[in-house]
C-alpha positions as a Python dict, from the first residue, in 0.01 Angstrom:
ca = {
    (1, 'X'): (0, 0, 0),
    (2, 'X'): (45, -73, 362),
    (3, 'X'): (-322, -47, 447),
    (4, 'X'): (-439, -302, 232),
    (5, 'X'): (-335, -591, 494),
    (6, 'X'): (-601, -433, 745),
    (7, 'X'): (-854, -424, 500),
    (8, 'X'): (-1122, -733, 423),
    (9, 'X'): (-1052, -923, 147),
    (10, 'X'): (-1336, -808, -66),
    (11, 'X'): (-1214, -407, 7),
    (12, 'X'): (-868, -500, -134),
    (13, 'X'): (-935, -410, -476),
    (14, 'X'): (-1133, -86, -360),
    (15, 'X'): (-833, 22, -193),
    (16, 'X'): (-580, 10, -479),
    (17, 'X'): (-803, 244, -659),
    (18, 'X'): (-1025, -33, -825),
    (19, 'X'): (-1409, 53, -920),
    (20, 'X'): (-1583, -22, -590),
    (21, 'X'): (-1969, -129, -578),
    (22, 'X'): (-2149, -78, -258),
    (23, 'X'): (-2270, -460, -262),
    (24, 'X'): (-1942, -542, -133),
    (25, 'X'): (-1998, -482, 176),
    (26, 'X'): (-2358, -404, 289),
    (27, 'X'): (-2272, -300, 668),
    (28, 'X'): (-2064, 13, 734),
    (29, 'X'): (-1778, -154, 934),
    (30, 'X'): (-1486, 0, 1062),
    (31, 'X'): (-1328, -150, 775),
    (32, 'X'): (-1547, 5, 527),
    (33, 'X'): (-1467, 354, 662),
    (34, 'X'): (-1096, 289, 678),
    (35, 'X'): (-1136, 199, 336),
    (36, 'X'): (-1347, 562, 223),
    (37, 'X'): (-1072, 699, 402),
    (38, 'X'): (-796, 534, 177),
    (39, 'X'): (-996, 668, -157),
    (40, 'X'): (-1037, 1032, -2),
    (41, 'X'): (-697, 1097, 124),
    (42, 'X'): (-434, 856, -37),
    (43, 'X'): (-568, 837, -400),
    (44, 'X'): (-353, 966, -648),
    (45, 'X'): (-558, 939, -942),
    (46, 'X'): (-803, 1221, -951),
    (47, 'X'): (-1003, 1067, -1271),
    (48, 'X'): (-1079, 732, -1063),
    (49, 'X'): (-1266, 995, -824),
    (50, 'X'): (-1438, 1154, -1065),
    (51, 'X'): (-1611, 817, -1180),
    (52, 'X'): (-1720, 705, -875),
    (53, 'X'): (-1964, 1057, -883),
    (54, 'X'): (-2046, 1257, -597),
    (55, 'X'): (-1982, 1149, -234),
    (56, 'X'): (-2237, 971, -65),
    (57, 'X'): (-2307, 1127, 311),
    (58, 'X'): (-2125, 846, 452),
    (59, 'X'): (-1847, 954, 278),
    (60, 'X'): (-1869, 1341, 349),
    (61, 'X'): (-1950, 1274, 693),
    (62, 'X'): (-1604, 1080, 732),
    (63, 'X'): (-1400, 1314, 510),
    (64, 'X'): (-1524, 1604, 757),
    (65, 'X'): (-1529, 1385, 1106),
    (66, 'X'): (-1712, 1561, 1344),
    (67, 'X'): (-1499, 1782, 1617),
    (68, 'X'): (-1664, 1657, 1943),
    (69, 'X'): (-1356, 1487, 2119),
    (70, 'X'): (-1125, 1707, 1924),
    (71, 'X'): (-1173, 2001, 2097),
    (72, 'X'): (-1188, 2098, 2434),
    (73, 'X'): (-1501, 2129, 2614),
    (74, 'X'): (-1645, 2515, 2575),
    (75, 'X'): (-1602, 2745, 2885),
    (76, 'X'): (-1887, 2770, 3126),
    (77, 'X'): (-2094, 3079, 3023),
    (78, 'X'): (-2003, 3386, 3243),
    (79, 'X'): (-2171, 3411, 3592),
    (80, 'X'): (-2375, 3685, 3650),
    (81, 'X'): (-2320, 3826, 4032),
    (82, 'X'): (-2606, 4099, 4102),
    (83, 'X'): (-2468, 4389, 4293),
}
């Protein structure tokens, strides 16, 4: 896999769909999300998910990114003119 030359050496294993322990890396870098983001969206083996248990909210909060930036900015509310 491609990604695995941007990755930290200790996430290399993590990214080829190795058991991954949290004590890797203590501090969520960008490398550590890149890495969460390998697991959620380019992991073919579905059992390997399964063991790792339910997403932490690190994890959910990068699957689902937030939309602020994504979308444009919402219209000004309407302008009320009195007669």
């Amino acid at each position: 896999m491609e990604v695995k030359a941007e990755l930290h050496d200790s996430h290399r294993e993590f990214a080829s769909g190795i058991e991954y322990t949290r004590t890797t890396c203590t501090a969520l870098s960008s490398c550590h999300d890149r890495a969460h983001l390998i697991i959620r969206t380019k992991h073919r083996n579905p059992l390997a998910l399964k063991r790792r248990g339910p997403p932490t909210p690190t994890q959910l909060s990068i699957r689902f990114p937030p939309l602020r930036g994504l979308l444009p900015p919402p219209p000004f509310p309407p302008q009320v003119t009195k007669p």
